[in-house]
Structure formats: C-alpha cells, structure tokens
C-alpha positions as CSV (number, residue, x, y, z in Angstrom):
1,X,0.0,0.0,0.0
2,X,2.6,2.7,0.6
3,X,5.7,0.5,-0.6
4,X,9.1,3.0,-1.1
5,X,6.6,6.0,0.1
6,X,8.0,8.5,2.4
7,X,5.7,10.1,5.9
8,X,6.6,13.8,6.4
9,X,3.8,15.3,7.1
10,X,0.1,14.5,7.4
11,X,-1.0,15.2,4.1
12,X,1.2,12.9,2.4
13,X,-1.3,10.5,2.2
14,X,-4.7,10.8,1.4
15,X,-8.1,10.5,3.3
16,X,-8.7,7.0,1.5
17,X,-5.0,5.9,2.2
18,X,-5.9,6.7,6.2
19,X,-8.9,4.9,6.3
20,X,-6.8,2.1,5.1
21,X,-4.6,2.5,8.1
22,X,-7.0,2.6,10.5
23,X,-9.0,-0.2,9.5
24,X,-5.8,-2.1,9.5
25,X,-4.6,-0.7,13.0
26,X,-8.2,-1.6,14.2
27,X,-8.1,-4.9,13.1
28,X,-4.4,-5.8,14.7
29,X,-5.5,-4.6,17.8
30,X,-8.8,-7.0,18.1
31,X,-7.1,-10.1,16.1
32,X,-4.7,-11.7,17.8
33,X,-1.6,-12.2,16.3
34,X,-2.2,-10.9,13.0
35,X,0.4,-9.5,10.8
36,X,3.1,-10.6,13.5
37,X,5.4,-12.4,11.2
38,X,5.2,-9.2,8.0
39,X,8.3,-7.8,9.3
40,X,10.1,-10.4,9.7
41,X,13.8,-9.8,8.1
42,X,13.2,-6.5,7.8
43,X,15.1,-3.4,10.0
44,X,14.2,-0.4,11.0
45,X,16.5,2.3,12.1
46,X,15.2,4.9,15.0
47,X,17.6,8.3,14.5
48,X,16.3,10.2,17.8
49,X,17.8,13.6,17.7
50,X,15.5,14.5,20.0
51,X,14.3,12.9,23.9
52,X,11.7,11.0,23.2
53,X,9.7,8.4,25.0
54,X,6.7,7.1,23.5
55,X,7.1,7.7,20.1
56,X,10.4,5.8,19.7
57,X,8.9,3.0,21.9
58,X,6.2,2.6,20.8
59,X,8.0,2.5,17.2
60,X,10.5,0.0,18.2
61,X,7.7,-2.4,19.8
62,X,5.4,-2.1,16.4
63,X,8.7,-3.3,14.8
64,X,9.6,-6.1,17.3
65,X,5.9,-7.2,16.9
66,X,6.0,-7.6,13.6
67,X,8.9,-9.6,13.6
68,X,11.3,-7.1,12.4
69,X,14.4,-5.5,13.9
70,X,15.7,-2.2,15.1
71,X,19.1,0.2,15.8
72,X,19.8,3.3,16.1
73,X,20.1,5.6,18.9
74,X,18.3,7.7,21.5
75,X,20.3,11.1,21.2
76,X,22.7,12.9,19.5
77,X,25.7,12.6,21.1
78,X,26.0,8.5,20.6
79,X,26.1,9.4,16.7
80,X,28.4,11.1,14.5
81,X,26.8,14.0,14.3
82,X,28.3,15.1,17.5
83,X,31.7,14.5,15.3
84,X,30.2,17.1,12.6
85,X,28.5,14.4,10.3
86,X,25.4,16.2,7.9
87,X,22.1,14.7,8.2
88,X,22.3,14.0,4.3
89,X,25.3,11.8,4.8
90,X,23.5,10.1,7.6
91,X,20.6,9.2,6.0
92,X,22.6,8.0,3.1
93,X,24.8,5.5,5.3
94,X,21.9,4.5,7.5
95,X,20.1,3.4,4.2
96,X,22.9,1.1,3.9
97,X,21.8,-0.7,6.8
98,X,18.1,-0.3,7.4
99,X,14.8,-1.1,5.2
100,X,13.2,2.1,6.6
101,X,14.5,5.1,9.2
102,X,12.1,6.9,11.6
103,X,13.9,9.9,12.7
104,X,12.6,12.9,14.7
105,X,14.9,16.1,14.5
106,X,14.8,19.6,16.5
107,X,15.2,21.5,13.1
108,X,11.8,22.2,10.8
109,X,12.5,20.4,7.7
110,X,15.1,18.0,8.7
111,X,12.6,15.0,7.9
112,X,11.8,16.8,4.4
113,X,15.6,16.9,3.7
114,X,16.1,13.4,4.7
115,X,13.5,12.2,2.7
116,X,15.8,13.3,-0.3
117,X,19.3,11.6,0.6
118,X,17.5,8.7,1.7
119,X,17.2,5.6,-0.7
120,X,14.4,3.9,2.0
121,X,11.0,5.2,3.6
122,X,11.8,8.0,6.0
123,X,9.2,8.3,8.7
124,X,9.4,11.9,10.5
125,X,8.8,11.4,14.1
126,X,8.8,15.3,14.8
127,X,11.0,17.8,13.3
128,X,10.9,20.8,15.9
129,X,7.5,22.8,16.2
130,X,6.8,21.7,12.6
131,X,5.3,18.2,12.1
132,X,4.4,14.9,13.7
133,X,2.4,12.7,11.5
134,X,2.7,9.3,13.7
135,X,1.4,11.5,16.1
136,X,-1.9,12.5,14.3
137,X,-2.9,9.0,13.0
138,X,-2.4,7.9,16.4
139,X,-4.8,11.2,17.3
140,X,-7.1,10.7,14.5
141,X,-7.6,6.7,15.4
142,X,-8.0,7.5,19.0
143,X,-10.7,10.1,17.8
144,X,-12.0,7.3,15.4
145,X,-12.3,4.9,18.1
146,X,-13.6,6.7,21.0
147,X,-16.0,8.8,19.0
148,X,-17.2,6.1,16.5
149,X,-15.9,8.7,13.3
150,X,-13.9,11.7,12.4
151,X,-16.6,13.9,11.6
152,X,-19.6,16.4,13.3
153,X,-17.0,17.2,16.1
154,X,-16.1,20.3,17.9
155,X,-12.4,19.8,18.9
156,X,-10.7,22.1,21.5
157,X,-6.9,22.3,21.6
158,X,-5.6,23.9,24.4
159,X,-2.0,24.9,25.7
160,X,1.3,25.2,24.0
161,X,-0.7,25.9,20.4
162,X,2.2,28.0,19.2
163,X,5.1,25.6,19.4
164,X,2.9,22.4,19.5
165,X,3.7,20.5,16.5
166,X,1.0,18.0,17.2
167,X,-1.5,20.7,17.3
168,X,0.0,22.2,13.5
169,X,-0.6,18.6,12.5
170,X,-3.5,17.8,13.8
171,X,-5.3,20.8,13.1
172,X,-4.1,20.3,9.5
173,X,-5.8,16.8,9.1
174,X,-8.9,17.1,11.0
175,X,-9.4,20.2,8.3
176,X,-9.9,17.5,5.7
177,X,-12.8,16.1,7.2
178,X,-16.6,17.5,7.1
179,X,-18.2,19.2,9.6
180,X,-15.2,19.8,12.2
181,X,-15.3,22.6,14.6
182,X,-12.5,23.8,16.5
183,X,-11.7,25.9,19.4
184,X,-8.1,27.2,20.4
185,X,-7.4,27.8,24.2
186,X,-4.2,29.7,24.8
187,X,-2.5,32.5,26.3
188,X,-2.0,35.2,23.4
189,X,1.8,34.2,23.6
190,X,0.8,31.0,22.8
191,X,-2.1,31.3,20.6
192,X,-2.0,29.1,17.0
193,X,0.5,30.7,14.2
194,X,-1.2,32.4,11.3
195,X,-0.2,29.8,8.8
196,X,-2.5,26.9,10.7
197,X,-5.6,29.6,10.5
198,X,-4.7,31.2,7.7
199,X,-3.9,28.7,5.8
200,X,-5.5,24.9,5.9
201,X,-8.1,26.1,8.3
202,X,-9.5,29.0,5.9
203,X,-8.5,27.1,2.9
204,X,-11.5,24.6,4.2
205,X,-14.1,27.0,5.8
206,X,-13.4,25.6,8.8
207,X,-15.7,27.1,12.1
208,X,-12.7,27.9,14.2
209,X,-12.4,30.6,17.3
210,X,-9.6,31.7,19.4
211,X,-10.0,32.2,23.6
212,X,-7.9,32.4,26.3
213,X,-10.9,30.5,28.3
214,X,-10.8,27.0,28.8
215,X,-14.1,27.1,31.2
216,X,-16.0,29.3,28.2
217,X,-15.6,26.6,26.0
218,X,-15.5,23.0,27.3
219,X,-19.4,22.5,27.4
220,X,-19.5,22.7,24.0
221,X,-16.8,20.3,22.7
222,X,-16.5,17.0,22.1
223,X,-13.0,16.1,22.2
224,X,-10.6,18.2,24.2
225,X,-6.7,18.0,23.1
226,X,-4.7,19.1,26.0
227,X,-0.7,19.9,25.4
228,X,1.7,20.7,28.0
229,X,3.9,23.9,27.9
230,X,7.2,23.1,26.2
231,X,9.8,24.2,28.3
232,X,12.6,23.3,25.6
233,X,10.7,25.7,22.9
234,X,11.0,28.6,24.9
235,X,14.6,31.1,24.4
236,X,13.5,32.5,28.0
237,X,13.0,30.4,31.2
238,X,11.0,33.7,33.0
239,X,8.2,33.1,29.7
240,X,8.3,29.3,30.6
241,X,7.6,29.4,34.0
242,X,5.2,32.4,33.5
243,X,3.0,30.3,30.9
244,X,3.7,26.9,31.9
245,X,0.6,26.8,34.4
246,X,-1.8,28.6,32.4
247,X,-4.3,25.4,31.9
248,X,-4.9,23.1,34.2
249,X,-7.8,20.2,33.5
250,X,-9.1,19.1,36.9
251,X,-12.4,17.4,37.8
252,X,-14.0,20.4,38.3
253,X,-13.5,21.7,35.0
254,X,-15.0,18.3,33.8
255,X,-18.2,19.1,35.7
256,X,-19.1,21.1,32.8
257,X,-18.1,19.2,30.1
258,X,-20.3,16.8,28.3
259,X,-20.9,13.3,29.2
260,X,-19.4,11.8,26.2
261,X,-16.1,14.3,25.4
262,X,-12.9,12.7,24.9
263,X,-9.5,14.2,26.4
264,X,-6.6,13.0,24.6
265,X,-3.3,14.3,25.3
266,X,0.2,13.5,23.5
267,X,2.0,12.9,26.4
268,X,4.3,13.7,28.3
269,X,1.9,15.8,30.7
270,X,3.4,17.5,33.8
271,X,0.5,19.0,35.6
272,X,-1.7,20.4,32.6
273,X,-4.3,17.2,33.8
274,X,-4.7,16.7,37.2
275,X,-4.2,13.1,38.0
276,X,-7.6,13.1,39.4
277,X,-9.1,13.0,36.1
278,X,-7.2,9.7,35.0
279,X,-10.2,8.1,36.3
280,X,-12.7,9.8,34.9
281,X,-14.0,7.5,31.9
282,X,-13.7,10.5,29.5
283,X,-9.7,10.6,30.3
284,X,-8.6,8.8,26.8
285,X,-5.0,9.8,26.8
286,X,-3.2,6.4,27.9
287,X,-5.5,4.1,25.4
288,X,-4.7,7.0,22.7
289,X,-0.9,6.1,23.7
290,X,-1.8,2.3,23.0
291,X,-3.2,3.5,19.8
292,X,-0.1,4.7,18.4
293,X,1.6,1.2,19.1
294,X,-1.1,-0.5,16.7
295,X,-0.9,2.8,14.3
296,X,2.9,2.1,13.6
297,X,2.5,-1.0,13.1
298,X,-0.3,-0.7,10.2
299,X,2.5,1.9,9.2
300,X,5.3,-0.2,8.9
301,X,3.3,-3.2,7.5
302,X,2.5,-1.4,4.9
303,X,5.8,0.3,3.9
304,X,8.3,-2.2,4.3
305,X,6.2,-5.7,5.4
306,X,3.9,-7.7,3.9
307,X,-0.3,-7.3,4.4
308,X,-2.2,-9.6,3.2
C-alpha cells in the first residue's frame, strides 16, 4: 500500500489511504496475532535527535511485533553528528543498513531533507515545532475509536498551540474532514500561528475561534486536546515558568463538560491534567498512547512488510 513512500507530514497521504490505516490498525488490535510475522527480516533504524519516549517506543515495539528488527540511537551525542556528520550523509549510510528510518529532528525540515538523501521510507517522528504525522494518526484513530468517526466534532486544543507540533498537525488533518469545529485555548503568547488559521483552516471554511478560556468553552466540545507547555521551545525560562501553568484540566472543570467528550493528550503531561481525572472515563489519553503502538505498526506493514 505505501511500498518506497516516504511520511513527512500528514497530508502525504490521502483521506482513503488513512482509512486504510486505521482499518488495518483496528483490526491488529482486536485479532490476535495478525500481521506478526510481515516484518520479519526486515530493520528499522530509529535516529532520535531529540528525547523521546513514547514515540520511539512505541515505534520500536510495532517493529519487534511484527517480527522485524531495530538500531539506532536515542540522542545525538551517541552518533556522529556530535563529530560534525550532515544529516544528508546520515541518511545516506543508515540506508545502507536499514529497510526504513524513523527519525525525529529539533530542526523544521530535517525530515523533508532526509526524505531526499535517503534511498528507503523515511518516517518523521517530529522535526521541531513543525510536524508529527505518527502522532496525528495515532490522534485521529483515537478520535476514530472513542467517537465512533472523524466527523460532526467540535475539537478544542488547548495549551502550548504555538510551538505544539502535534497541534499544527492535527489541526491540518482534521481540516480534511466534514463538519469539524475547533476551538483554540491559549495564552496570546501561545495562541496558533497564522499559517494553521490562515492557511488549511481557511482554505476549508473551517468554524474555528480563538480564547484564552478554557471554562467558556469545554461544554461545548466533544473532544478536548490538551498539550503541555514546552519548556525546551521557549529562548526564556522567566516566559516558561510564566506560561507553563496557564491550563490546568481538573475534575471540576469536567463538571461542565459533556458526558461523552474525549480528552486525549500526547503525552508527556506535567500538571496540565490533574491526576484526578485519570479516572474519569472520558480521560482517553493512555488508550490513545496504545493507539499509536497499533498505528505504527499498520504503518510499517505497509511500507516495508507484507499485508495480506
């Protein structure tokens, strides 16, 4: 299905080519032991400029469950970039080894550039405040799943919407789909660039307002996308600590929120959800993180394995 294809950023692959995923993401999670061989002989190579924990995890176990292999590294300075080594010529030796490399890269564009050295699939696993495509399928087949479709939905993002990269590419998918709503709750230092409002997000018609209110809001939406404020996006620590408590999701909060809204978050949190609310059946953001497990490895099936 997306044999010798690259994954940059969302809109790399079509509405139809999504579905796809999802039904095949949906139907490894509920069949036991399907597709667990389709890897098998095949490597995949995780370049991690950047921390991660769940993305690269969660990539490495879709890999390990399909009966591939991985390598790579966690951080920079265990590869020879920190000896001066360009990304191109990174890519192009990795290639060497590896039937497909998911990197994720501080720099906007890195994944882009890779994509052009490389002579296997790239997948970008974040490349700074720009993209994160794994990242919105796994949103978009959480959404799927809890909600039944991706459609008729008021979606609320709230926090970090300036640097958040899975905001960008989130907000840039849903716009795709019919009859999506959405609300941004931020600080003005932190409110959604231009280019996301101006851009997709007009292009489409989309219904979309701007508050600084997460309480004005809330009752009227039916999935909530929280974000944490990203300390390592921020030039000045006084902004950081200024903003970084701006939104906090509690149980209270929730008391005006309907009975069936979703809250996902892409982890890590730090205290932007209470940890009273993790019991609250609404609180979706751990099953979302087992969602990108099964989302990878529809992903990888289909680039370097074998569906049948």
């Amino acid at each position: 299905m997306f044999k010798g294809r690259h994954l940059v950023e969302p809109g790399n692959f079509s509405i139809e080519e999504m579905d796809d995923l999802f039904r095949l993401a949906e139907r490894i999670e509920t069949e036991e032991g399907y597709l667990r061989e389709s890897c098998r002989g095949k490597v995949l190579a995780t370049l991690f400029f950047e921390p991660s924990t769940r993305t690269r995890l969660s990539f490495e176990a879709a890999m390990l469950r399909l009966g591939g292999n991985c390598l790579g590294f966690a951080e920079p300075g265990s590869s020879s970039a920190s000896k001066g080594e360009s990304l191109a010529d990174t890519v192009r030796m990795v290639s060497c080894y590896a039937d497909a490399i998911v990197m994720r890269n501080p720099k906007e564009g890195a994944a882009l550039l890779a994509s052009r050295y490389a002579t296997v699939p790239v997948i970008n696993a974040g490349d700074g405040g720009h993209h994160h495509p794994t990242q919105t399928l796994t949103d978009l087949l959480a959404i799927r799943r809890f909600r039944g479709s991706i459609a008729h939905l008021t979606i609320g993002f709230c926090g970090d919407l300036k640097f958040g990269r899975t905001v960008h590419s989130l907000a840039k998918a849903l716009a795709r789909y019919p009859h999506i709503g959405m609300r941004f709750i931020s600080p003005p230092e932190l409110r959604v660039p231009d280019y996301i409002t101006e851009g997709p997000l007009k292009k489409e018609g989309i219904d979309y307002r701007e508050t600084d209110s997460l309480e004005k809001v809330i009752g009227d939406l039916d999935v909530l996308y929280m974000t944490r404020v990203q300390r390592e996006r921020f030039f000045n620590e006084e902004d950081y600590i200024r903003l970084k408590d701006s939104y906090i999701l509690n149980l209270e909060k929730m008391k005006t929120a309907k009975r069936d809204m979703i809250v996902l978050h892409p982890l890590p949190r730090v205290n932007e959800i209470a940890q009273e609310v993790d019991a609250d059946p609404r609180a979706g953001y751990f099953k979302q993180a087992q969602y990108g497990m099964y989302i990878r490895m529809a992903l990888l099936a289909s680039m370097v394995g074998s569906v049948s």
